[in-house]
C-alpha positions as CSV (number, residue, x, y, z in Angstrom):
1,X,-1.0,3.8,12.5
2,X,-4.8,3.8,12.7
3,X,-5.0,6.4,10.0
4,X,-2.5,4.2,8.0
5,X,-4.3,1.0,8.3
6,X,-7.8,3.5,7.8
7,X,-7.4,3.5,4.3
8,X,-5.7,0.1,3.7
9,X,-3.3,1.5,1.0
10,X,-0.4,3.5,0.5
11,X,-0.7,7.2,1.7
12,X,0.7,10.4,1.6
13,X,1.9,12.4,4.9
14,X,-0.5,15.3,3.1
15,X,-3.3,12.8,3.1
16,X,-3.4,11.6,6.6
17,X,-2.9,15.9,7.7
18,X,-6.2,16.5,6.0
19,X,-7.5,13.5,7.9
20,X,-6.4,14.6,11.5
21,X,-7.1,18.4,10.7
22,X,-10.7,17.2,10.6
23,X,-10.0,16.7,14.3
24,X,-7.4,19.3,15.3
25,X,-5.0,21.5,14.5
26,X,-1.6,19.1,13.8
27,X,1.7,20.6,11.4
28,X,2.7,19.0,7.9
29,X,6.3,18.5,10.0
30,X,4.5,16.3,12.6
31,X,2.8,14.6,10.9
32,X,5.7,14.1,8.4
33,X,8.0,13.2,11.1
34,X,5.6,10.5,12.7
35,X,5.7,8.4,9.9
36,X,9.3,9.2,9.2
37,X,9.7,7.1,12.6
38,X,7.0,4.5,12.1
39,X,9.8,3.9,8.9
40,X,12.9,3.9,11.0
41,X,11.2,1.2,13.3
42,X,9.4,-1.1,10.5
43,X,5.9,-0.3,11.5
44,X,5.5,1.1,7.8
45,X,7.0,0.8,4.0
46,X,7.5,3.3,1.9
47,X,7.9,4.0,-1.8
48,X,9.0,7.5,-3.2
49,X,6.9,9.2,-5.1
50,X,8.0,12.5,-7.0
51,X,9.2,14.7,-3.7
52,X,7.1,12.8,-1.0
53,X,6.4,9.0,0.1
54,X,3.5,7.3,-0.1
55,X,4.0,5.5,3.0
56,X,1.7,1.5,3.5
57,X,1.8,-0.6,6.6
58,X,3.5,-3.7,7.2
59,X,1.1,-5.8,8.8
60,X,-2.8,-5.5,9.3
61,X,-4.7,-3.9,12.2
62,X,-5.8,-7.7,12.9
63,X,-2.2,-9.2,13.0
64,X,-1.4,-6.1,15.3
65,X,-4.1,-7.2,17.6
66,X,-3.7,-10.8,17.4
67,X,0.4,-10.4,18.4
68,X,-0.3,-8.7,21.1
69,X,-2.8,-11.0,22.5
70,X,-0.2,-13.8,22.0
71,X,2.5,-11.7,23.9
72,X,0.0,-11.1,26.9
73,X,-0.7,-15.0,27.3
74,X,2.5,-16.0,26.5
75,X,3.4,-13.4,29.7
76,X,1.2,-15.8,31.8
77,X,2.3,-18.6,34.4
78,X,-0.9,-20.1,34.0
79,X,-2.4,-20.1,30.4
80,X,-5.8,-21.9,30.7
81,X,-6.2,-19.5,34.1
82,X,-5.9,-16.5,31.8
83,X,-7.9,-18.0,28.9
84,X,-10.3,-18.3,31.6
85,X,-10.1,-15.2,33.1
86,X,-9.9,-13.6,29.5
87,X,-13.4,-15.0,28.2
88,X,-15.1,-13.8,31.9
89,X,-14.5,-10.3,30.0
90,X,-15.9,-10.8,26.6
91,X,-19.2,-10.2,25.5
92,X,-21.9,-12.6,24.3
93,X,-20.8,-10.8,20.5
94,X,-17.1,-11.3,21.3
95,X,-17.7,-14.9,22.6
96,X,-19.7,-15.7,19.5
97,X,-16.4,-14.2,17.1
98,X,-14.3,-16.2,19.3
99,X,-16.5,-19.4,18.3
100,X,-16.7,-18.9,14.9
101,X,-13.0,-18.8,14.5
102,X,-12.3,-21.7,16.2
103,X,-14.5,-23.6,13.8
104,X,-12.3,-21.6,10.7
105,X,-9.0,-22.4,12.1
106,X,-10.0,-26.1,12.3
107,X,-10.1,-28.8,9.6
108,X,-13.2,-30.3,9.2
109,X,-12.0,-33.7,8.7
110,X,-9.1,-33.9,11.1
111,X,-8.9,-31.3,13.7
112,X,-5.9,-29.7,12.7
113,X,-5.4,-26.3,13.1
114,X,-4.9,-24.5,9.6
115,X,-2.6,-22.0,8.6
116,X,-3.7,-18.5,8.9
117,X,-3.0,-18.2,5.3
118,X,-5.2,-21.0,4.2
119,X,-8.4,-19.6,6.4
120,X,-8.6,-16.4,4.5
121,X,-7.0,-17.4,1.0
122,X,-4.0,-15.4,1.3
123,X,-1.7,-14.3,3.6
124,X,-2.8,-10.2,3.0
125,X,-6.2,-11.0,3.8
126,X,-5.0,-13.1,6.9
127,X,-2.9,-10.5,7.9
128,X,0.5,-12.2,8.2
129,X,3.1,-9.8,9.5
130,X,6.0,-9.3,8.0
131,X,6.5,-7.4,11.3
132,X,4.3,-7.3,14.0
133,X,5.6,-4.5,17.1
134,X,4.8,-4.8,20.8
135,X,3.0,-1.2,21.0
136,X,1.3,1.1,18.7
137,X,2.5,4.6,17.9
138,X,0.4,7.3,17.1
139,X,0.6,10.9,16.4
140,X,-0.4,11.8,19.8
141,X,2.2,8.8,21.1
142,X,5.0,8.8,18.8
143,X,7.6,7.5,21.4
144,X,5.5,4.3,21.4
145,X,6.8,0.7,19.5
146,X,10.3,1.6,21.7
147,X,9.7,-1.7,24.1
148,X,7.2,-3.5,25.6
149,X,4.0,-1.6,27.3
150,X,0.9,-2.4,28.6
151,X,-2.1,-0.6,27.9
């Protein structure tokens, strides 16, 4: 998936080999295969393209990150306890995003918390999910997205 949302567009299996032969030595078939599954469980679209696919991700890195985030406190018996807990562990950079998007998913006049659509002006850039799984799959982890895990 991280090579998929990489590029933030449709992509071919041959596109995302070149990109991991950088790194290693990976097969066309596993490569092919990979997103053949990340298909099969809705992670990614595709649309046929002479022979191949060019294959496009459902939802953003960002709505990825922000569902599970919203499973692991949901998980929690004690929500402001983990809030708590979670905000010991940020840095003063990740405290200071955390601030600044309070104050965006507020209304100025009434307090309201706005849609996620309305903070970024669509629901693309937002990163609504048409689908958002519990666990990434990668290449090296292709098993993963099959049920809940913890990282």
């Amino acid at each position: 998936m991280t090579r998929v949302w990489k590029w933030n567009r449709p992509v071919t299996v041959r596109e995302v080999l070149e990109d991991l032969q950088k790194e290693r030595s990976i097969a066309y078939t596993t490569v092919m295969t990979v997103l053949d599954n990340l298909h099969q469980k809705g992670w990614v679209r595709r649309q046929a393209e002479g022979r191949a696919y060019r294959y496009e991700a459902v939802s953003t890195r960002a709505a990825y990150a922000a569902a599970l985030m919203n499973e692991a406190w949901s998980q929690s018996d004690n929500a402001a306890a983990a809030l708590v807990a979670f905000f010991g562990m940020m840095s003063e950079e990740q405290r200071q995003a955390l601030t600044d998007a309070v104050r965006v998913a507020q209304l100025p006049e009434t307090g309201e918390q706005r849609r996620p659509a309305e903070q970024a002006g669509s629901a693309e850039e937002a990163g609504s999910p048409e689908q958002t799984p519990p666990a990434e799959p990668s290449v090296e982890n292709p098993a993963a997205g099959e049920g809940p895990r913890r990282r």
